[in-house]
Structure formats: structure tokens, C-alpha cells
C-alpha positions, -999 to +999 in steps of 0.1 A: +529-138+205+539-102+208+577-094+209+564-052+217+579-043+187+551-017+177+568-013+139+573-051+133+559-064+100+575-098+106+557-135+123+574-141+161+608-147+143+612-120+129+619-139+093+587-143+076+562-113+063+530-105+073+512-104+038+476-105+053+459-104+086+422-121+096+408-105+128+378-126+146+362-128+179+373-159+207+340-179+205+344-188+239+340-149+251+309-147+231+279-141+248+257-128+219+249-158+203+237-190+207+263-219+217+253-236+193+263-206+161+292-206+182+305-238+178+291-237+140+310-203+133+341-219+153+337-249+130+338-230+096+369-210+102+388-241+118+380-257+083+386-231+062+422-221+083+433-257+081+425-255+042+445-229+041+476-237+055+469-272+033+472-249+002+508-239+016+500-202+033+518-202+071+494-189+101+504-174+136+478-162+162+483-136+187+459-122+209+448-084+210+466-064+234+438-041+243+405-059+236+419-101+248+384-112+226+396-107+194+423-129+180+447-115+154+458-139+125+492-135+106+491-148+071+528-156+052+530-168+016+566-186+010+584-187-019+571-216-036+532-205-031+543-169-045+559-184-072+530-214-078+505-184-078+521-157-092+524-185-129+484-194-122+474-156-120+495-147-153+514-117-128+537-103-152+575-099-138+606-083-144+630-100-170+655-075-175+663-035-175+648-016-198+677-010-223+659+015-251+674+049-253+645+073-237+644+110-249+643+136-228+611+156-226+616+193-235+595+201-203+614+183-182+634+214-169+601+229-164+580+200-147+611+190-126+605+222-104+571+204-097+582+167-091+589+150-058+624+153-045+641+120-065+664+119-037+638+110-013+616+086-036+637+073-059+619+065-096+614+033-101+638+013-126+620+002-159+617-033-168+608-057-195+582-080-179+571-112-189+542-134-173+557-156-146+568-192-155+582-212-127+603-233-152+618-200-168+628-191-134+661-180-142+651-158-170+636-134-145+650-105-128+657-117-096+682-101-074+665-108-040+640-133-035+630-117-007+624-083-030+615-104-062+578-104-053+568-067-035+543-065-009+517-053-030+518-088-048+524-106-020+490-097-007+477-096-040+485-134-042+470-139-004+441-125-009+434-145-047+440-176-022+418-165+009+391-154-015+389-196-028+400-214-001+366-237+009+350-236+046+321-257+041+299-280+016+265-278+019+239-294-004+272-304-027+278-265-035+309-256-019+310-222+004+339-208-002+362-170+002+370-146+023+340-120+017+316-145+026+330-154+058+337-113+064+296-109+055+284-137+083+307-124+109+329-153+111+359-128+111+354-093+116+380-079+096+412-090+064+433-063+050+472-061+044+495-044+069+504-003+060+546-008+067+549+019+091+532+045+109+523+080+085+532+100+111+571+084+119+591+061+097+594+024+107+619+020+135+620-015+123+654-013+095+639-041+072+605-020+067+604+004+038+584+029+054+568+036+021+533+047+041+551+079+059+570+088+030+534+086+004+522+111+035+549+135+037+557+140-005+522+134-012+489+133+008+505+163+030+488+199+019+523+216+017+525+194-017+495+208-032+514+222-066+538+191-065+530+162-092+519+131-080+545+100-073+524+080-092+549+049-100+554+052-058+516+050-052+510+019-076+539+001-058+518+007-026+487+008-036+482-009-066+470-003-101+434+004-091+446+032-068+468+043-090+448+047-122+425+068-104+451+093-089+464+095-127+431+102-142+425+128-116+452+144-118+457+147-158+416+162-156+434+183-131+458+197-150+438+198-182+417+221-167+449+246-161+440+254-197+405+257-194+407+280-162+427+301-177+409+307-209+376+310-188+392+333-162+404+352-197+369+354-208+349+365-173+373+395-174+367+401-207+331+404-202+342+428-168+360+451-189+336+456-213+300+455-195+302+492-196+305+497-235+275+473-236+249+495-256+220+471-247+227+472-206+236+515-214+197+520-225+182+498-195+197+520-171+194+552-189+166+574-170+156+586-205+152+554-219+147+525-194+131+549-171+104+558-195+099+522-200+071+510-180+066+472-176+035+449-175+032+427-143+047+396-144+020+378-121-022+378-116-042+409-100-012+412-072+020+424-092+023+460-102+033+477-134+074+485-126+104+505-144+132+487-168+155+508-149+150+482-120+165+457-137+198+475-144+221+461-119+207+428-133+215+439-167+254+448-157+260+414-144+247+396-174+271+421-196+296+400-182+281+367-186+269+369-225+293+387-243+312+374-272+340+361-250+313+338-234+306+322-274+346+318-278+348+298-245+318+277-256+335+266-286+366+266-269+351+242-244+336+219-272+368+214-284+385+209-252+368+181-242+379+160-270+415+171-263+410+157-228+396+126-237+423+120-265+455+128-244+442+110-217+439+080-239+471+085-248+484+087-214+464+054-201+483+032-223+514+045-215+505+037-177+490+000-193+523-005-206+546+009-176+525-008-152+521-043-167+486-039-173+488-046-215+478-076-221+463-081-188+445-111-189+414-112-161+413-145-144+378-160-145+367-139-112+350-156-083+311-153-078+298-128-052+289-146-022+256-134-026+249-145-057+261-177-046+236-182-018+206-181-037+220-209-062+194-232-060+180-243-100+200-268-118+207-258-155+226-274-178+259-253-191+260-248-231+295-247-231+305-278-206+276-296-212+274-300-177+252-291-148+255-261-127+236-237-099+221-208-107+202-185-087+168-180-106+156-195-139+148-178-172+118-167-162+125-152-128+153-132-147+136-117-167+109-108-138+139-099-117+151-074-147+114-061-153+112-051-116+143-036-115+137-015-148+102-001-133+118+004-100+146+028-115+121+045-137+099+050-107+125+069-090+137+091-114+102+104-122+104+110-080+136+133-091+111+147-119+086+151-092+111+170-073+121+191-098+082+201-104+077+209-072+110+236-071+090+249-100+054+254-083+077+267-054+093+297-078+056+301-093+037+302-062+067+327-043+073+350-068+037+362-062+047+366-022+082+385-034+062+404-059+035+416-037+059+421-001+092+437-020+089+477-030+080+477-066+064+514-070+079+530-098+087+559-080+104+541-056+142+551-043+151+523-021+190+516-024+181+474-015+156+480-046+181+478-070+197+441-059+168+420-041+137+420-069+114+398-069+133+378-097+168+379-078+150+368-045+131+338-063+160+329-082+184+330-050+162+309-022+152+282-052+185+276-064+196+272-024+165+246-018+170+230-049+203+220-035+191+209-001+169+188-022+196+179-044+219+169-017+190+148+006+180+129-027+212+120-026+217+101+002+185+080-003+191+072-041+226+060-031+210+034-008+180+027-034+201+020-063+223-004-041+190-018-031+179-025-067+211-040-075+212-065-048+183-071-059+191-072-094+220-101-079+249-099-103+271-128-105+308-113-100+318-075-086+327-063-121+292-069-133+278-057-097+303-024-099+293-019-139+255-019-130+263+004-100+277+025-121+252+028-144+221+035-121+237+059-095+248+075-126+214+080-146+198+091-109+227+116-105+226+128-142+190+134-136+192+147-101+217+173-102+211+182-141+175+183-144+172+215-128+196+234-150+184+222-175+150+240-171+164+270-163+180+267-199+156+257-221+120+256-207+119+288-184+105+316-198+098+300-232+061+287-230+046+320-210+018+333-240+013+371-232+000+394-211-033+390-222-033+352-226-006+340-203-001+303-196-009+288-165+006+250-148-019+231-130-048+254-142-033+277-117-002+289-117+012+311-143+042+301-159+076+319-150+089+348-173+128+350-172+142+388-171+145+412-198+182+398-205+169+361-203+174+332-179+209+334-183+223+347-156+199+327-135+210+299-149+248+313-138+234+317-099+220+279-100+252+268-115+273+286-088+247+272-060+257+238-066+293+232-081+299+258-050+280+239-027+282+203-041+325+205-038+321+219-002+296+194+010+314+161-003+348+172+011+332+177+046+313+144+045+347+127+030+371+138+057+353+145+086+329+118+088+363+085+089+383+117+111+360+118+137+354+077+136+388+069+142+390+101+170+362+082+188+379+049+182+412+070+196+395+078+226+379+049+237+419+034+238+429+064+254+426+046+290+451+020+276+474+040+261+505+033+278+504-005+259+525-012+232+501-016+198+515-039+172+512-029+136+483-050+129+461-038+157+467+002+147+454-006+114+427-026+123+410+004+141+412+024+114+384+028+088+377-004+061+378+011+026+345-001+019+333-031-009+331-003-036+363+013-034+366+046-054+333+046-070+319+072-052+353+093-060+347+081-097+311+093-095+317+125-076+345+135-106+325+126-133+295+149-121+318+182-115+332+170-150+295+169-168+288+209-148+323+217-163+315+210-198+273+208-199+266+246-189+304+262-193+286+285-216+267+301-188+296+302-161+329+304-175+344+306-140+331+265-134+363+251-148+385+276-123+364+266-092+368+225-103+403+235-107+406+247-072+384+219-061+405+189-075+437+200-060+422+199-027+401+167-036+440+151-047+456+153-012+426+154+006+420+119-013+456+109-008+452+118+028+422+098+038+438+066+022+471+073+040+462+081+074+422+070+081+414+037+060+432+004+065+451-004+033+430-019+008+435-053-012+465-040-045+442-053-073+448-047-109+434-023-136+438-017-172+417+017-177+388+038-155+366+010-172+328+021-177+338+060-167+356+068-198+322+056-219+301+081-200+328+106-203+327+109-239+285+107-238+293+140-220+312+154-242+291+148-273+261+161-249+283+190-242+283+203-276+248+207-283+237+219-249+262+249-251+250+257-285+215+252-270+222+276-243+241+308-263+211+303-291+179+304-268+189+309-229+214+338-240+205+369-261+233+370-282+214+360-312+185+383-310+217+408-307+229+399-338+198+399-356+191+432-348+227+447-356+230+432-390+194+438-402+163+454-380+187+488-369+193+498-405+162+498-430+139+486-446+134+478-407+152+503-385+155+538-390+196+545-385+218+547-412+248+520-399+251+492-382+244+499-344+225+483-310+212+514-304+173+516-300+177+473-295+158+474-261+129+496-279+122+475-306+123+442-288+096+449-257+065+444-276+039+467-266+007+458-244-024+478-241-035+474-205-072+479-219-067+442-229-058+425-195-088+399-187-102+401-153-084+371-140-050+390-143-058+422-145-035+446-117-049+454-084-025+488-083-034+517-101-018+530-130+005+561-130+007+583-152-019+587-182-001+560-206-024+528-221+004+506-228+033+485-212+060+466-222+062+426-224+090+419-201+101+386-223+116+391-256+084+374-273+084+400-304+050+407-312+029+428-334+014+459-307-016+469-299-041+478-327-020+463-356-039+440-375-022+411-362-017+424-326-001+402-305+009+374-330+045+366-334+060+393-360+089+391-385+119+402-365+107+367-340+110+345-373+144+355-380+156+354-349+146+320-350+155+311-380+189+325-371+190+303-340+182+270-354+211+282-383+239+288-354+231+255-336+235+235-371+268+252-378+282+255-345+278+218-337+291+210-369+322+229-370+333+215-334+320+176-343+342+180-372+372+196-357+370+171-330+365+142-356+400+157-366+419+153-333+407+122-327+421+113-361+454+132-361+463+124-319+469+086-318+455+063-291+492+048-283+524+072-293+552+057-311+575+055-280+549+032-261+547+010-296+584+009-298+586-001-255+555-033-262+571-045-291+602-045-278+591-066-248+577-090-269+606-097-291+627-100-258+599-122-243+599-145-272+638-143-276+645-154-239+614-185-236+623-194-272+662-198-261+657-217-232+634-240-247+659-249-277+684-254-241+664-278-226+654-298-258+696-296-264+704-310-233+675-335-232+678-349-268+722-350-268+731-353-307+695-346-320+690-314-309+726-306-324+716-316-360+684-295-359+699-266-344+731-263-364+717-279-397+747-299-402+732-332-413+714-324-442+701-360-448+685-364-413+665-394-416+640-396-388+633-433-389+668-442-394+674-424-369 
């Protein structure tokens, strides 16, 4: 029954808590089925509720006040089952106050300014915990039984005993759990109560109200440069939840640092793109205007001005200076940093939240998997027989299908990939030949939308369309392989998750960066042997100043784009589900809704949790560290991202999703693997990208020894004369039919420019057009900076990771501690009970007075 108490988390009498609720439909108003599924469905959860109230849980049914088809049960755990439990699932508990001295951080004044108001959410009192042991009872913290256990572990416990509770035997394998039961429709939904309503606290005096006080200090955008009540949201929430909102928001404020230093750097680049000699000569009349260039496609481009390029040439002033190589290495170094502290920090939290020693009962086998038991095999370890789904054989067929069919579709992303290419190949010639490129031209729009700009702009946009439609369908492919694939438990399931939507997304959103940075522009022959792909198209030539700053654009394109994108799909698709949901109740509005009924029209959370937060993170975390050498603005627009994609996370658990199952968690498991596989790919890509995408090295070369002689002609150190003597020279006598102009030439010159820095011999030298000596030591000098850049930052990273421990001293100090106490209390009470038990015995033993104890005299 319904007392109308909208707030009430309590059974009819108002005593004992609501720890779970099961929702299912009254067979009897069924009309969808058969009459005979009915009775079998009715069958199964009359068996598997009288099972559980035979493994001590307490039920109550009450109707739905708006829909009277759907029945609402009340679960209740008593003392004795949370206690019984609570000793089986090895929960750790609360022995006594924490009585080490703590010191005082010398941030604290600082951070304090940031932290939720402690009179409003109190921090949470530190104890030494201990796993539970019903006959230690009294050793334990308990104040309050009704407190003892929080609601969190109540419905931890619940839910441990829904998900094993048996419903039916068939072919002597048991059926057994909740999720199996939630996948045939046998209840339609299970989830713990939120305690009150976001928007109001609990009028109810015995609820906390923790839910409207989480969305107030926390998921509310007013808080979006407060710290995160963290201890508050794993009391709610859980460890699972909480680890995650930790890890964000440590990347979070680790990227403070590298905003900062990246902001630091773009200006830096700002300030001095005008003193850059190299940009000066493109866009001096007298120099880059007497610079004419060969076409940079077949029969319909024209010959065009350097001078076209200038605005170009400004923008990637900014982008490959010097402060772009500090940044890189700054970046390299960073990472580590991250990954250390972090470490650091997660075993405080292991400690603080109980999560230590953490020992992972043996977890219950995925529904799924158990379906398809069906071979007998004999155990190695029990010596007995068991059910297994397939036999050695179909394994390994299964595994061999699954293996081709992931390979299958990443060569699909490859294909898509290609296929942005031919699109850049094939419209360039349709830019080229539509946009003004007559040298004489004065067009104002001339300056900004060439040909290159124009390709580079509309491919970067479609590959992100693509991007973002592959998305959707690899998500729903990789979850198809892995059913297939039929792990035995959700870990497993979750870990090979992880690991395919991962390699798809790696390849997806990566793969075209990463031909911008290292294979455009650097296969492309010359002018008069250029290289085609397909026997048709001829391959693309990056600018004068490189593919860098197209690389930049792409970069911008995405992150931009990709953070913008996820947020809309992540709030407004569950908003405007629960607004229809709203509506359609709107008619009934003036009835009283109980607790339970609110929350079971909001969203379900979903089998998967926070993977697809995990995921989305760990992406904006690979552009952030992969390319960061060719956008050093990436870590300020993650920066800005994350503290939006914090509340707005906060916010969507708070207010739109039901609240999910508290489960435990010692780390971000497989995530913190793939996060240092980034980092140690972060390294070599950025030193990658300044040696061959950026010109900085061909810069260098030509400072320290082709301006001076035996090579150059000035008598110091300078870049002046750099964009001369790196456009080799082309005799347009030499273009072959097949690529040879359609325009005319101006003017009464024979030669133009190559618009790649290729550095050949010219025209009539006796190796014309071969590769000359400046080209060998630039790379020569390439190759050298890679070498010494990644091993400067492997081996000061190799030196943090040494010098910054995994676990500080004060977390040491706290486990050992709570050991010794653990030992000292259990140890105690046994020599108690084994005094009181054994009278005169125990005394001798204890006190050592009888030195001559004799046991068979005695």
C-alpha cells in the first residue's frame, strides 16, 4: 500500500528501508503474450520471490499509482542478513576513529576557497576498517545499527543476493539472478531508491536528502570552479562512480598546467610571427612576388605567386616556432607526471575508501553465457564436471571469427580514410581550376580561400561527419562481436569491450591525423615525374610551410567538434526521454507519486555504466598528448571541455538516470594500461611531427650551415635568402604531356619553383632533379633530433617514475597502522574467548606463571 507520502523511503510502517525495488507487469492485464508465457513468466518470479524471502530479504507489493499494470516491489534486508552478508562479501567496516595525527596541507588555505561549504556537507569521519566478522561484532564501530550499514551497502548487499537467488532448474543447470530475469522481461525494471527529490530536500525527517544536496554543491553549473565532494559522491554512489569523478577531475586539473603553458606558447608564437624572416620573404613583393610556382595538379592548374600563400605563411609563424618544440617536450614530460601523481592519488582513495586489499568475490556468470552451457567438461581444478558453452574447438573458431571480423572493420576505417584522400586528390583539381589563381590577380578573398585552404577546410569537416557516423555503427559492431565472442563474467565482457571499441576508435579518429603528419606531401616525385594513386590521381603536395598547419585545422575540426557533439547526444538525448515520459503523466498530475515510481521513469544507467565516459576521456586524452605539437591550444579547449563534461556528468546521474547498483572499484582498471601506451606513443609522434610535418629542422639546417659558406654567400648566421635556396628550380621545358599546364605562361621566364621543400639539384645541373646535399642533412639532422629528443624525455621520465613513489609515506603509515589495529583487536578477543572458555588454562598460557605446564598431566 501507499500511505501518499511522496518522500517516503520506508515499507507501509514506516520502520523498515527500502534497499531495492523490482518493477514487473500484472500477468493477468497482459494481453501480449500467450497465456500460456504468462503463467510460465508468473511461475519464475513467484519462485524466485519466495526464494528470496527464504534467504531472509522482506517483500511488500504496491500497485502503481498511475499505470495499475505494473506492480512495484519493496525489498528490506534486516540486520541479521546485512550482517550474514556483509562477513560473506569480505565488506570492510569501521573499527574505530582514525587516531593518527594528519598534517595540514600548505595548500589548504588556498584549495579551501575552492571546496564545498563543510557546513553544508560535512567530511566524512576517518576510520580504521576491518572486514566484517559477525563474532567480532563488538569490535566494530557501531553507534547506530540503523546507520552501521549506509544505504549504499545496503543495496550493495541486495543486489549480491537478487543477482543469486535461483528461479528455475532446467536440464539440472540452475537459472538463477536478477539480470536474467531483467533480459526475458520477467520484471521490467531493479534499481535502489535516490532518498529524495534533486530539486527539494526530503520532507520525510529520517531521509538524508543526500540526492538534492550532490545537485546543489555539485552537479549544479554555478559549481563549475568548486572541487568535487568526492568522499559525498562514493557514500552515494559508490566506489565505481566515485573513482571515475576522481580520475576526471585530477586529468582536469592537471591540464591547468598544460593550458597554461600551451596558452604561453600560442602567444609566444603571436608575438613573434612578424620577426619571422622566413614568412617576411614569402610576402615580400620583391621576393615572394618574383617567385613564380609550378602547378600543383595535371594540364588544369596554373603556374601561381608565393606571395599567395602569405596569409598562410603568418598563421603557421605561430604554430612552428620554437615555443611549439618547448611545449612538445614539455608535453612529453607531462604525461608521465600525470600518470605518476595520479597513481599516487588512486591509492590514497584505495586506502580511504576501503578498496586495499579488496578481495573480488568469485563474480556470477553472465546470463548469457550461461544459456548456451550445453558441453560437459571435466574441471582441472575440482575434478568435477561442469557446463560450458562451446568446446575447445568451437573456441577457438569462435576467437578466429572474432579476430577476422575486427580486422575486417578496421581496414573499413582504412577504407574510409582512403577514400577522404581520393576526395582531397580529386577536389583540389575542381578548387584549383574554379578559384582565381592568375598571378596578377587582386582579389581580397584570394588571399584566405586557395585552393589548399578550401581542400583542407571541407575534408577535415567530412572527415568528421565520417568520423562521427562510423561511430555509431562500430559501437554496435564491436558489441556484436563480443556477444558473440560470449565472455563468461562482466569484467571479462567490459575488458574485451574495452579493448575493441578502443582499437576501432584509435584507428578511427587517429588515422586521419596521422596522414596529414607523416604521409602528406612526402611521396609526391616532382614536377616532371610526380606520383600518382590509383594510376590516376596525383599525390597531394602540402604548402610551402608544410602540412602543419593543416594538420592544426584537422585537429581543431575534431577535438572542436567531437566535445560539442558528445555533450549534445549525452544530455539531450535522456532530457528529452524523461520530458516525453513527463508529459505523457502530465494528464495525471494531480496524483501523489511515491518515491519509487519517480525514479522508475527516469532513465536506466545502462549494463555498461561509464564506459563510454571512460572511452570518450581517454580519446580527448590521446588528441591532447598525440598531436600537442601541432595545436598547443588542445589541452586549453579539453580543459574547458572537462569542466563542462564534470557537472554536466554529475548532472545527468543526479537528475535523469535512476541510481545505479554502489559496486566496488580499486582503480580505472584496463584504462590506466592504455593510458600510459599513449604516453609512450606520445613521445615519438611529437618528435615525429616537429622533425618531418614542421619546418623547423630544415630551419636550423639552413641557419647553422647552408647561409654562411662554403654553401651560402652571407657572412653570419641568418634565415635570410632560406625561402630561395629551398624551392628547387623546374624548367617548364621538362613537363611531360600528361601534366603539362593548359594556361599560358607569363612573362618570358623558363623556370618555376617546386612548391614542396624536396631540395633538388635545378635544371641543367648534372644531376638535375636528384635529391642534393642540403636534403641529406636535413635528413640526417631529422633522424639525429628524433634519437635525442625521445631519449632525453624517456629518460627524464624514467626518473619521475623512479623519484615520485606509487604510495606516499602518509598512506604507508594510514595501511599499516590499520593492520596492526586489525590484528591487535581480533587477536585480543580471541585470547578473551579462549580465557573464558578454557577457566585456569588459558590463565597459565597467558600469564606464563606455571612454568612446568605439563599438558598430559594436565
Amino acid at each position: 500500500d501507499f500511505d501518499d507520502k511522496p518522500d517516503s523511503l520506508f515499507f507501509s510502517d514506516g520502520q523498515r528501508r527500502i534497499d531495492f525495488v523490482l518493477v514487473y507487469e500484472d500477468e493477468s492485464k497482459k494481453m501480449t503474450h500467450k497465456r500460456s508465457d504468462r503463467k510460465k513468466q508468473k511461475r519464475k518470479r513467484q519462485v524466485y520471490e519466495s526464494n528470496l524471502i527464504n534467504n531472509g530479504l522482506q517483500l511488500e507489493a504496491t500497485r502503481s499509482v498511475l499505470d495499475e499494470k505494473l506492480i512495484f516491489v519493496k525489498v528490506h534486508a534486516p540486520w541479521e542478513v546485512l550482517c550474514t552478508y556483509a562477513e560473506v562479501m569480505h565488506i570492510k567496516l569501521p573499527l574505530q576513529p582514525n587516531d593518527l595525527k594528519t598534517r595540514d596541507s600548505a595548500f589548504n588555505w588556498f584549495s579551501r576557497f575552492f571546496r564545498v561549504d563543510e557546513n553544508i556537507i560535512k567530511p566524512e569521519q576517518e576510520f580504521f576498517t576491518a572486514p566484517f566478522q559477525k563474532e567480532h561484532l563488538s569490535n566494530f564501530y557501531i553507534q547506530d545499527k540503523d546507520t552501521f550499514f549506509n544505504p549504499a551497502t545496503r543495496s550493495r548487499i541486495v543486489h549480491f543476493i537478487l543477482s543469486r537467488v535461483e528461479y528455475a532448474t532446467k536440464n539440472n543447470v540452475k537459472k538463477f539472478g536478477i539480470n536474467k530475469l531483467l533480459d526475458t522481461g520477467i520484471y521490467k525494471a531493479a534499481f535502489p531508491l535516490h532518498d529524495s527529490s534533486f530539486r527539494h530536500p526530503s520532507t520525510d525527517p529520517n531521509c538524508p536528502s543526500e540526492r538534492y544536496l550532490l545537485y546543489r554543491e555539485w552537479a549544479h553549473p554555478k559549481n563549475i570552479f568548486k572541487l568535487q565532494p568526492l568522499d559525498f559522491i562514493r557514500k552515494y554512489y559508490g566506489e565505481k562512480i566515485g573513482i571515475y569523478f576522481a580520475w576526471l577531475g585530477f586529468y582536469t586539473n592537471m591540464l591547468i598546467v598544460a593550458a597554461v603553458v600551451g596558452v604561453g606558447c600560442f602567444l609566444y608564437g603571436c608575438l613573434t610571427k612578424d620577426n619571422c624572416t622566413w614568412s617576411q620573404e614569402v610576402c615580400d613583393p620583391n621576393i615572394g612576388g618574383n617567385i613564380i610556382m609550378c602547378p600543383q595538379c595535371d594540364k588544369v592548374c596554373t603556374y601561381w605567386n608565393l606571395t599567395i600563400t602569405c596569409e598562410s605563411s603568418k598563421k603557421l609563424c605561430i604554430f612552428d616556432s620554437f615555443g611549439t618544440l618547448v611545449f612538445a617536450v614539455f608535453m612529453g614530460i607531462w604525461v608521465t607526471l600525470f600518470l605518476e601523481f595520479w597513481k599516487r592519488r588512486q591509492a590514497e582513495l584505495e586506502y580511504e575508501w576501503d578498496t586495499v586489499e579488496y578481495l573480488e568475490q568469485e563474480e556470477q556468470v553472465r546470463p548469457e553465457y550461461e544459456a548456451q552451457c550445453t558441453h560437459v567438461v571435466k574441471n582441472e581444478i575440482t575434478q568435477q564436471e561442469e557446463y560450458v558453452p562451446y568446446t575447445a574447438c568451437g573456441k577457438c573458431i569462435r576467437m578466429t571469427f572474432c579476430t577476422s571480423a575486427i580486422f575486417f572493420w578496421i581496414l573499413l576505417i582504412i577504407a574510409s580514410v582512403i577514400g577522404i584522400i581520393v576526395y582531397r586528390l580529386s577536389v583540389f583539381l575542381v578548387f584549383s581550376a574554379t578559384l582565381s589563381q592568375h598571378i596578377n590577380g587582386t582579389e581580397a578573398l584570394r588571399k584566405y580561400l586557395t585552393p589548399q585552404t578550401a581542400t583542407s577546410v571541407t575534408a577535415s569537416v567530412i572527415s568528421f561527419i565520417v568520423i562521427m557516423v562510423l561511430n555509431i555503427i562500430y559501437e554496435k559492431v564491436a558489441i556484436l562481436i563480443t556477444d558473440f565472442e560470449l565472455p563468461r563474467t562482466q569484467t571479462d565482457y567490459e575488458n574485451s569491450l574495452t579493448t575493441k571499441m578502443f582499437l576501432f576508435q584509435f584507428v578511427n579518429y587517429y588515422s586521419s591525423c596521422f596522414y596529414i603528419a607523416f604521409f602528406k606531401g612526402k611521396f609526391v616525385g616532382h614536377p616532371g615525374n610526380p606520383v600518382y594513386w590509383l594510376g590516376k590521381y596525383r599525390n597531394e603536395e602540402c604548402d610551402p610551410g608544410g602540412c602543419l598547419l593543416e594538420l592544426t585545422t584537422q585537429l581543431a575540426i575534431i577535438v572542436g567538434g567531437k566535445a560539442i557533439w558528445n555533450n549534445i547526444q549525452e544530455v539531450l538525448l535522456p532530457w528529452v526521454k524523461n520530458l516525453i515520459g513527463r508529459c505523457g503523466a502530465a494528464a495525471r498530475a494531480e496524483k501523489v507519486v511515491p518515491r519509487w515510481e519517480q525514479d522508475y521513469h527516469l532513465q536506466p544507467i545502462g549494463k555498461l555504466g561509464l564506459f563510454y565516459e571512460y572511452l570518450e576521456m581517454v580519446i580527448q586524452f590521446g588528441f591532447v598528448t598525440l598531436f600537442v605539437a601541432s595545436f598547443p591550444l588542445a589541452p586549453l579547449l579539453a580543459l574547458i571541455n572537462n569542466m563542462l563534461e564534470i557537472r554536466l556528468d554529475a548532472w545527468k546521474l543526479t537528475t535523469q538516470f535512476r541510481r545505479m547498483v554502489p559496486q566496488k572499484a580499486q582503480d580505472i582498471g584496463a584504462w590506466q594500461p592504455i593510458m600510459q601506451g599513449i604516453a609512450i606513443l606520445a613521445v615519438v609522434t611529437n618528435a615525429m611531427i616537429i622533425a618531418f610535418t614542421s619546418d623547423m629542422i630544415p630551419r636550423l639546417v639552413y641557419y647553422w650551415s647552408f647561409s654562411v659558406p662554403p654553401y651560402g654567400s652571407h657572412s653570419s648566421h641568418t634565415m635570410k635568402g632560406y625561402i630561395n635556396s629551398t624551392l628547387s628550380v623546374f624548367n617548364i621545358s621538362d613537363f611531360k604531356n600528361a601534366s603539362k599546364p593548359f594556361s599560358p605562361w607569363f612573362g618570358n621566364q623558363t623556370t618555376c619553383r617546386q612548391v614542396y621543400r624536396d631540395l633538388r639539384y635545378p635544371a641543367g645541373h648534372q644531376h638535375q632533379y636528384e635529391h642534393n646535399i642540403y636534403y641529406w642533412h636535413v635528413i640526417a639532422a631529422k633522424l639525429a633530433f628524433i634519437i635525442v629528443m625521445e631519449h632525453v624525455i624517456y629518460f627524464v621520465n624514467f626518473i619521475i617514475s623512479y623519484v615520485i613513489p606509487d604510495v606516499s609515506e602518509k598512506t604507508k603509515s594510514k595501511v599499516k597502522r590499520e593492520k596492526y589495529l586489525t590484528q591487535k583487536l581480533l587477536h585480543e578477543n580471541d585470547l578473551k574467548v579462549v580465557k573464558k572458555t578454557m577457566g585456569k588454562i588459558a590463565d597459565k598460557i597467558i600469564k606464563g606463571v606455571d612454568s612446568t605446564f605439563r599438558p598430559k598431566a594436565e
